[in-house]
C-alpha positions in Angstrom: 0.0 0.0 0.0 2.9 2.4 1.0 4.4 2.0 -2.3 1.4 2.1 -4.5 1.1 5.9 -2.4 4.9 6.6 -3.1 4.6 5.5 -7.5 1.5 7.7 -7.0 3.2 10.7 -5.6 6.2 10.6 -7.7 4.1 10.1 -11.1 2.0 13.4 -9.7 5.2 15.2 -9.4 6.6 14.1 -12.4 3.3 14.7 -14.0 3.5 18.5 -12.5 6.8 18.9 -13.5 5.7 18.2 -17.6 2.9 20.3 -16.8 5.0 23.5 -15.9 7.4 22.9 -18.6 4.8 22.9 -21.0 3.3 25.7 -19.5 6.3 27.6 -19.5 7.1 26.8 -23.3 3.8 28.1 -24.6 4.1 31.6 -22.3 8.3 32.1 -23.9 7.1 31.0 -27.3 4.3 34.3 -27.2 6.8 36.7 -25.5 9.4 35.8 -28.7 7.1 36.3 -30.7 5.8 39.8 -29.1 9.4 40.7 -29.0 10.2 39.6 -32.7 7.1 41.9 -34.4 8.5 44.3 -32.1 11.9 44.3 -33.7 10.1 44.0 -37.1 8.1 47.4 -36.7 11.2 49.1 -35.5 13.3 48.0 -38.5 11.0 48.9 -40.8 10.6 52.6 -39.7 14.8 52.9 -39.1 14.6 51.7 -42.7 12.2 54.2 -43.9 13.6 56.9 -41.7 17.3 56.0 -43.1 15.8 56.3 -46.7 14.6 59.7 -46.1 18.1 61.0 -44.6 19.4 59.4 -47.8 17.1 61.3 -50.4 17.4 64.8 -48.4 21.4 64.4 -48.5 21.2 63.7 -52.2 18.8 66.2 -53.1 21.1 68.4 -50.8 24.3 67.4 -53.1 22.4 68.1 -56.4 21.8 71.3 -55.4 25.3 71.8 -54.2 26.9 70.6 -57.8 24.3 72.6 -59.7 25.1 75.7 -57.7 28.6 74.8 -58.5 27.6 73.9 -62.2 26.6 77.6 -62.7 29.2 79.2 -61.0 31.6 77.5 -63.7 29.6 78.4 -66.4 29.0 82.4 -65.3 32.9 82.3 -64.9 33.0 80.6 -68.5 30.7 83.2 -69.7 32.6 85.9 -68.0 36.6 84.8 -69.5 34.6 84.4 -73.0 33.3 88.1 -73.1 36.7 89.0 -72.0 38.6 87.7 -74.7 35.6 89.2 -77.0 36.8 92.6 -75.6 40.6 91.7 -76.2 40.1 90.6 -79.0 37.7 93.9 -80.4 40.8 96.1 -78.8 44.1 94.6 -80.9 41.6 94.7 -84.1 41.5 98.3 -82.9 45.1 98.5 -82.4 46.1 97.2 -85.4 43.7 99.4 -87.8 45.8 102.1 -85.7 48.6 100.6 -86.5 48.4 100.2 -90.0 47.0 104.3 -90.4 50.1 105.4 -88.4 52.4 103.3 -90.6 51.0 105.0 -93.6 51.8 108.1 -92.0 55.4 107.1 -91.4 56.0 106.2 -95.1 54.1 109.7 -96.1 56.6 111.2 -94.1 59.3 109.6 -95.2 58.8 110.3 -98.5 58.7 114.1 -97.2 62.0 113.6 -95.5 63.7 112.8 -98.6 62.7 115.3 -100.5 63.8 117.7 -97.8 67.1 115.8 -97.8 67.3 115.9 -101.1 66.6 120.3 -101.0 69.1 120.2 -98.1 72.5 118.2 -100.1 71.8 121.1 -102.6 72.1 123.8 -100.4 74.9 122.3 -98.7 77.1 122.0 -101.9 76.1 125.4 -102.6 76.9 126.7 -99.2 80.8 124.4 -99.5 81.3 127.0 -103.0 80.2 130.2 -100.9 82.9 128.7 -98.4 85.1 128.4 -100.6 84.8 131.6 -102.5 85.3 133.4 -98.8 87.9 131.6 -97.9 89.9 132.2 -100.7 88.8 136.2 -100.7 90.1 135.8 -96.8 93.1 134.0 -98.2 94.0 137.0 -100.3 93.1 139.4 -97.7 94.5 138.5 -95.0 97.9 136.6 -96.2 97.4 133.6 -94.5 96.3 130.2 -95.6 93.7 128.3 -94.2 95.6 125.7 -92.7 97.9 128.1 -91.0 95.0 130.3 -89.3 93.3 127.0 -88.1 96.6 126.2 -86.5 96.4 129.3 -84.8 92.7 129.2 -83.6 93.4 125.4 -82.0 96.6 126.4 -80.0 94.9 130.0 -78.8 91.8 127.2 -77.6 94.4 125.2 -76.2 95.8 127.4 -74.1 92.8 128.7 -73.1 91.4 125.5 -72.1 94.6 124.5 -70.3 94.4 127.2 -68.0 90.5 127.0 -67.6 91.2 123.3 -66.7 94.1 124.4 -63.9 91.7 126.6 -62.5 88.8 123.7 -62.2 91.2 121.4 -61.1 92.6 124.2 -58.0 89.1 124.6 -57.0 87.9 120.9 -57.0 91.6 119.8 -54.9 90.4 122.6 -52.3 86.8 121.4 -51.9 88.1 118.1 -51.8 90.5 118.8 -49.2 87.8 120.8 -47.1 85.3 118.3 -47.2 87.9 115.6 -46.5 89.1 117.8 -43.1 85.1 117.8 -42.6 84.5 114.7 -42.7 87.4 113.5 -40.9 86.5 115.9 -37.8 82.9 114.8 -37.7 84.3 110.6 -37.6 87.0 111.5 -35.0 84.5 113.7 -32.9 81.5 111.1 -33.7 83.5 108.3 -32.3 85.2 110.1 -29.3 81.8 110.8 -28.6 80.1 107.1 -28.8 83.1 106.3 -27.0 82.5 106.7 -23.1 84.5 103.9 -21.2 85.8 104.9 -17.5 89.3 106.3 -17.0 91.3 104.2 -14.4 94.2 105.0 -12.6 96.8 102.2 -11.0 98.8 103.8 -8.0 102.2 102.3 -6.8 100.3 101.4 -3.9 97.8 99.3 -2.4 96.1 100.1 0.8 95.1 96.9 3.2 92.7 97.5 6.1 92.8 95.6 9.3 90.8 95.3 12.0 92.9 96.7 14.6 96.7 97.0 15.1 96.8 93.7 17.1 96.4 92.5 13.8 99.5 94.2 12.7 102.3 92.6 15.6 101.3 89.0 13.8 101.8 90.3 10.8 105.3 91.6 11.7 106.0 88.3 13.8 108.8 87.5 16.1 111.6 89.8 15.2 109.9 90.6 12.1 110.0 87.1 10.4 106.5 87.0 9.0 106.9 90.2 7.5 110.2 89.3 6.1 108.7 86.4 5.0 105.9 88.0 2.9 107.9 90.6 1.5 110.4 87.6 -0.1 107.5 85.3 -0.9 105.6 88.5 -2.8 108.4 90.9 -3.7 106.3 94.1 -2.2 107.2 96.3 0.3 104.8 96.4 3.0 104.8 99.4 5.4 103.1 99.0 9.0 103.5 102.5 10.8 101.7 104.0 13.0 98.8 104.7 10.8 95.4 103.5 12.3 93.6 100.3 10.8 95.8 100.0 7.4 99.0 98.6 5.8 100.3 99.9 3.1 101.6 97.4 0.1 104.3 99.6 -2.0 105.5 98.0 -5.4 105.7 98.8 -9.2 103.9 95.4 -10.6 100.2 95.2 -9.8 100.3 91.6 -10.1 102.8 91.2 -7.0 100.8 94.0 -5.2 97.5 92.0 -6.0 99.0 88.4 -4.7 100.1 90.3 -1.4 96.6 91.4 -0.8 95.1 88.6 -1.5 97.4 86.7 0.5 97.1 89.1 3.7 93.4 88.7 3.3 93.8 84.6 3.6 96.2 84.8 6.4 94.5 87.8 8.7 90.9 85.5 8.1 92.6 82.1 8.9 94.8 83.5 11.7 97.6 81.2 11.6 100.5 83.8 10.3 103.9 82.0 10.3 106.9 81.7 7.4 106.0 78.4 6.1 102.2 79.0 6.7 102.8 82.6 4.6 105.0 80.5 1.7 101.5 77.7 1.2 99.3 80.9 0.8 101.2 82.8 -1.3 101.7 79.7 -3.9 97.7 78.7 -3.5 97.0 83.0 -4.1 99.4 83.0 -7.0 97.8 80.1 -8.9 94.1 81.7 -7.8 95.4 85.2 -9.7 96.7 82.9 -12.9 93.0 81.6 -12.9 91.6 84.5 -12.6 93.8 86.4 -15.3 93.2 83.6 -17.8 89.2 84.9 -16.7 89.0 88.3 -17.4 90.5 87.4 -20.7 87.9 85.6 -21.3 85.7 88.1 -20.1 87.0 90.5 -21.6 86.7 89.0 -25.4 83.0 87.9 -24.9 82.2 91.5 -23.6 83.6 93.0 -27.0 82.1 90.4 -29.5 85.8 88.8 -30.0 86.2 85.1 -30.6 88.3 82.6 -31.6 91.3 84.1 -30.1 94.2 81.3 -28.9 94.4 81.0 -25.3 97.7 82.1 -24.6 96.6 85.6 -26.5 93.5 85.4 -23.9 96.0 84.9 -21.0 97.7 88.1 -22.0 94.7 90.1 -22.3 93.9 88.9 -18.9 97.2 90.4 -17.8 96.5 93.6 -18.7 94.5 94.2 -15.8 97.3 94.5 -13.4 99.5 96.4 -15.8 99.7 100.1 -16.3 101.4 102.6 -19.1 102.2 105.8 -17.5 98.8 105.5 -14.7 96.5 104.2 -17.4 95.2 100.8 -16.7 96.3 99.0 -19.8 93.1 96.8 -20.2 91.2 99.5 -20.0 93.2 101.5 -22.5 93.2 98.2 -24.7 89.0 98.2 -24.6 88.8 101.5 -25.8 91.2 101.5 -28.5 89.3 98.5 -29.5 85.7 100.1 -29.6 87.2 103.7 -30.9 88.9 101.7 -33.3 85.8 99.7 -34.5 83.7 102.7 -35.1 86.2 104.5 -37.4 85.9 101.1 -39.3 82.1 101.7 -39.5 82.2 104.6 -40.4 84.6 104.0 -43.0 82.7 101.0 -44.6 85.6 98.5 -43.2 85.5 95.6 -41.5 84.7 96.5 -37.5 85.1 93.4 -36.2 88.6 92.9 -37.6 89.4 96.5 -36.0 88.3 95.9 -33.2 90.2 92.6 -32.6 93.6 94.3 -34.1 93.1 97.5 -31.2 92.1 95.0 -28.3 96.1 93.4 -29.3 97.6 96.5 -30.0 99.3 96.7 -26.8 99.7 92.5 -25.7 103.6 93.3 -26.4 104.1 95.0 -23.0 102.7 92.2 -21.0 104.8 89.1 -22.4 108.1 88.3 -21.0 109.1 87.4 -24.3 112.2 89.2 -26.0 112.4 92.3 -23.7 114.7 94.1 -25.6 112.1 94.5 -28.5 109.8 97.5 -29.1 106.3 96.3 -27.8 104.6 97.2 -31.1 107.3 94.6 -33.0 106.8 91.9 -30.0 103.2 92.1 -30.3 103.4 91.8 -33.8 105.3 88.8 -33.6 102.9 87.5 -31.2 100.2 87.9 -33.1 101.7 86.6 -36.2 103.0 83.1 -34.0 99.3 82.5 -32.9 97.8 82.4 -36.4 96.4 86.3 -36.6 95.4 87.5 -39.7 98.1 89.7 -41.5 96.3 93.1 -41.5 95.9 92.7 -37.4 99.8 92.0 -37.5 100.6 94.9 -39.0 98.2 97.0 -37.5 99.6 95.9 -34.6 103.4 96.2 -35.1 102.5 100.0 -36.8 100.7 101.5 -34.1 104.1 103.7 -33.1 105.5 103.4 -36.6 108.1 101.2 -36.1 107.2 99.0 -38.8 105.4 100.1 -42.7 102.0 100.1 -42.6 100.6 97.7 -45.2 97.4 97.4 -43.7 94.4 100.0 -43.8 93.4 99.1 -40.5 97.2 100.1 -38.9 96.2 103.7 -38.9 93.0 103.3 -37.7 94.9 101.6 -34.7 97.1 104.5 -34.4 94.7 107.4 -34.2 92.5 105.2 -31.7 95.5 104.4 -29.4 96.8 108.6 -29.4 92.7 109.3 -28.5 93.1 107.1 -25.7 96.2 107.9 -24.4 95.7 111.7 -25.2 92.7 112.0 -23.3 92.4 114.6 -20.3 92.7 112.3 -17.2 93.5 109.1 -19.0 97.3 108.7 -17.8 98.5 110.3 -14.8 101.0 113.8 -15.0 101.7 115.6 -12.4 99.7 119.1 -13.6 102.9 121.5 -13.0 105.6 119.5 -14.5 102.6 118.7 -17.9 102.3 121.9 -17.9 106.0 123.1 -17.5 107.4 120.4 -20.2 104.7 121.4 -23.0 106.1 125.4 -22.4 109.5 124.1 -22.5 109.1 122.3 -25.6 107.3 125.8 -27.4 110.2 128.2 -25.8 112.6 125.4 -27.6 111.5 126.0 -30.5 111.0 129.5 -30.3 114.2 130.3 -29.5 114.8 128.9 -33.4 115.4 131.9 -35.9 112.4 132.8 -38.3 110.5 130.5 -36.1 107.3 132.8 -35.7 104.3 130.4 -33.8 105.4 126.9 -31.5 102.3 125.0 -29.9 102.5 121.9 -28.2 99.4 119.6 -29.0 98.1 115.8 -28.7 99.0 116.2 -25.2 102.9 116.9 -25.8 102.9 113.7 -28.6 103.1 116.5 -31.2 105.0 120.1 -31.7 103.7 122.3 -34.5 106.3 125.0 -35.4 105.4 127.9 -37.8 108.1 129.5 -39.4 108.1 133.0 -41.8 108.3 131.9 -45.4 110.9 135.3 -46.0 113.3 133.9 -43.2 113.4 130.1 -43.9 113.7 127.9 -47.2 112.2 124.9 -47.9 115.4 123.8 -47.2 116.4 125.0 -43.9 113.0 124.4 -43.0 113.3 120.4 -43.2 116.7 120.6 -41.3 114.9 123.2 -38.3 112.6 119.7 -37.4 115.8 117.8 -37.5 117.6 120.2 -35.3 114.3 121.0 -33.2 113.6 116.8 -32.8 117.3 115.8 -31.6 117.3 118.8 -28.8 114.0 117.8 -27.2 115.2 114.0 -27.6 119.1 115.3 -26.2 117.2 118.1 -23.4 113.9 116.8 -22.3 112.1 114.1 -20.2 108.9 113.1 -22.1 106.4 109.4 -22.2 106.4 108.2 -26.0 107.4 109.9 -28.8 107.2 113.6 -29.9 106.0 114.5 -33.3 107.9 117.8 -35.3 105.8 119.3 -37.8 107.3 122.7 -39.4 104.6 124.8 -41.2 106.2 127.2 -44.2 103.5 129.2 -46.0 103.9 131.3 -48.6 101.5 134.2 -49.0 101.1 136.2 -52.3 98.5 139.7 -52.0 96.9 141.9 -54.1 94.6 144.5 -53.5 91.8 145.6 -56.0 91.2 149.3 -56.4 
């Protein structure tokens, strides 16, 4: 009984289970198909709806190639009418053409008849002629041939002396305007020119702290001083002025190493022989560095490259060097930049200036050959580290101790006396400047026939005007001799000292 209940219960389930399936089957089967006429109706109006998008974009291009289409043809039309109007205008032109060329021959033909008239008269005019001539002939007893001669040499002397006179006038404008012109460059560029004027002393002031400062400087029995002065070469002077040493000595480098040095030693505070011997060698090979620096400095600050190193080193030196007060890299800039503008203004090369007058003076820095002029050592310089040959020369020329072959050398030259000629550039004492320029006019005033002296360029010249009844040309060449060797045997002077005698002869004539 039990199991007839179980087989009954599992065939109700089982017969449940078929029931639900089938159930289930029939309710998915209607909801696919729900969902696939769905699909079907949305298709169909995306289809329709594409189809219109399609039609209105090609309706839209029709339009736009049609548009186009008639553009190209109003444009066609447009060219075509042109050309009709060309084409009307040469027919024009050429009908002109073809009436003014029947013009031409018309008067052509006219022309020759005229020409033909005017050979007629012409022969008949040749008989006149020569009917005259030979009444002149007879008259005046002279041939033809011999009064022509006459008339060409009377026009030839006439025209030779109308050509002096054109050519007096245009050598004295041409002077003036070349004195003009030359003031206006030289002013121009001593104008554009302002670089600061600096003056090297003999001596170099340190300050200390306080003088306690100054017993460890001398040392025990004055060692450490001693010390110093033998490791540096300067003189240094303690006395009893408050809070400063005094570092006396002709080279700036040596002065510069002692300060430096002091400085290291006073800051440190260990001041002994062998202590003062380290620091001087570490200052020394600091001040190298820093030479070999301001070289470098110095050419990138005036545009100036490709310069050998050792040239750079020199340049560098310059700083602690000095020609009569004037800081010599100082003087070297600004022969380099007044040198540079004379080249611009002259249409020359500035950059090739400008490198020649930054070298101008390297020969008084190198150790090299001492018993050379510096011009000639720093040409030779120059020449030994590849420069090109106009900056050689220009170089070796600047005091005319070599022939200037280069048009840059006197460029150099007139930059370099600017320099050195200007007030406050080098140091003088004011009396004894002013004392040796009146010595070297009352020298050659006491000359005979000598009528004017001045002293100009700052005593580098001596003009001498001299009465053209008292002196020949003559005696006036040997007066500069004479005049040059007494101020060379007499007087104390920087440089050299230019003699220029002046003879004018004056010739007057009053009107009345």
């Amino acid at each position: 009984m039990l199991l007839y209940i179980i087989i009954a219960a599992v065939a109700g389930a089982v017969l449940s289970l078929a029931i639900y399936i089938g159930a289930t089957r029939i309710v998915s089967k209607g909801r696919g198909d729900a969902i696939i006429q769905k699909a079907t109706l949305e298709a169909e109006s995306l289809k329709q709806k594409k189809m219109l998008e399609a039609k209105e974009h090609f309706l839209q291009l029709k339009e736009e190639y049609e548009a186009k289409v008639s553009e190209k043809n109003n444009q066609l039309r447009d060219r075509e009418n042109n050309v009709r109007a060309k084409e009307t205008q040469l027919n024009q032109m050429q009908s002109e053409l073809g009436r003014r060329q029947h013009d031409l021959d018309s008067q052509k033909g006219q022309l020759n008849a005229q020409r033909e008239q005017l050979s007629k008269k012409e022969a008949e005019c040749a008989a006149l002629t020569a009917q005259a001539n030979k009444q002149l002939e007879t008259v005046a007893g002279m041939s033809a041939e011999d009064a022509k001669k006459m008339l060409v040499e009377n026009m030839k002397a006439e025209a030779r002396s109308e050509a002096l006179s054109y050519i007096n006038d245009t050598m004295d404008e041409a002077r003036l305007n070349a004195a003009k012109e030359a003031k206006r460059i030289v002013i121009n560029t001593i104008q554009r020119t302002a670089t600061e004027t600096a003056i090297e002393n003999a001596v170099t002031t340190f300050p200390i702290e306080n003088d306690e400062v100054k017993g460890r400087i001398i040392g025990r029995e004055g060692r450490n001083i001693r010390a110093l002065e033998a490791a540096t070469g300067v003189e240094i002077v303690v006395d009893d002025t408050p809070d400063t040493i005094l570092l006396s000595g002709f080279d700036p480098v040596r002065r510069e190493v002692a300060r430096l040095a002091l400085h290291q030693l006073v800051t440190d505070g260990r001041i002994h022989p062998a202590r003062i011997e380290e620091v001087v060698a570490k200052v020394s090979k600091q001040l190298e560095d820093e030479i070999l620096e301001t070289g470098k400095r110095t050419c990138i600050d005036l545009g100036i490259h490709g310069l050998n190193l050792e040239l750079v080193r020199l340049i560098g030196r310059m700083k602690y060097r000095s020609s009569y007060g004037q800081n010599l890299l100082q003087h070297s800039r600004e022969v380099a930049s007044i040198a540079s503008i004379f080249a611009a203004e002259l249409g020359l090369n500035p950059k090739i200036a400008k490198r020649a007058g930054l070298l101008h003076d390297i020969g008084k820095v190198s150790t090299e050959d001492e018993e050379l002029p510096h011009a000639l050592l720093g040409a030779k310089l120059a020449e030994q580290y590849k420069e090109r040959p106009e900056i050689v020369n220009a170089v070796g020329a600047h005091h005319e101790e070599m022939e200037m072959t280069s048009i840059y050398a006197p460029l150099v030259l007139v930059a370099d006396a600017i320099s050195g000629a200007r007030p406050g550039a080098r140091r003088e004492v004011i009396e004894s400047y002013i004392k040796r320029l009146k010595g070297m006019e009352d020298l050659a005033a006491s000359y005979k026939g000598v009528t004017k002296s001045y002293a100009i360029q700052a005593g580098r010249e001596l003009r001498v005007i001299v009465g053209a009844d008292e002196i020949t040309d003559e005696q006036a060449a040997r007066l500069s001799t004479d005049i040059a060797q007494r101020i060379q045997d007499e007087m104390t002077y920087p440089g050299q000292v230019k003699i220029t005698v002046i003879r004018e002869t004056r010739s007057v004539a009053i009107a009345k």
